[in-house]
ZAMARGU-4260 file (C-alpha; in steps of 0.2 Angstrom, whole numbers, plus 5000, padded with zeros to 4 digits):
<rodrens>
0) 5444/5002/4776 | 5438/4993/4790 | 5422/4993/4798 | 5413/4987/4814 | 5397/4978/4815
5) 5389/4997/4820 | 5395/5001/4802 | 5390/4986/4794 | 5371/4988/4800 | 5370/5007/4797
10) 5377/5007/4778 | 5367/4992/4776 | 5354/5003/4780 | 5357/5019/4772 | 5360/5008/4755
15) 5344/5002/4756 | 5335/5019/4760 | 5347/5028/4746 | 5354/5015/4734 | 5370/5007/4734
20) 5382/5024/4728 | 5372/5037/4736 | 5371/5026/4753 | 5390/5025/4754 | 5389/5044/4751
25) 5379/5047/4766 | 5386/5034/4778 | 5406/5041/4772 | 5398/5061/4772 | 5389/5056/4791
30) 5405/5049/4798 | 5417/5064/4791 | 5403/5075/4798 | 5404/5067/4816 | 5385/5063/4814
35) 5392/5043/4816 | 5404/5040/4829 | 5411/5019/4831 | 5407/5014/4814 | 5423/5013/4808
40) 5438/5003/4811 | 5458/5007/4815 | 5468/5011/4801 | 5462/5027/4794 | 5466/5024/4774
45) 5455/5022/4760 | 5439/5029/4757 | 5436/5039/4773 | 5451/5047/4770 | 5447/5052/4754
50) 5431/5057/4761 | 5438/5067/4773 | 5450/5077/4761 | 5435/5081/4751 | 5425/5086/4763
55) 5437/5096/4772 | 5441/5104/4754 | 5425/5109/4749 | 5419/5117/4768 | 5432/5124/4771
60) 5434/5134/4754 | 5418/5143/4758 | 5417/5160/4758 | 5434/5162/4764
</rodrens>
């Protein structure tokens, strides 16, 4: 996936408040959100995509 410098610096520093795995978690988890906007690239494959499909998945499921 490709990221922009934004991204770079804000999962650079959510990996080092988090740890490397559960970083990426948040930083993927902020941008599906729409807590993060400009952080990622063109393209749309890869794992935000995947990201999106499970979030989508499991929010949507709830109580419905």
């Amino acid at each position: 996936m490709p990221i922009t410098k934004k991204g770079a610096k804000i999962l650079s520093a959510m990996k080092k408040e988090y740890g490397a795995k559960k970083g990426e978690a948040v930083y993927f988890a902020s941008i599906v959100k729409g807590k993060v906007r400009g952080a990622e690239g063109g393209g749309g494959t890869g794992t935000l995509v995947k990201a999106k499909k499970t979030y989508t998945k499991n929010h949507n499921s709830r109580g419905r």
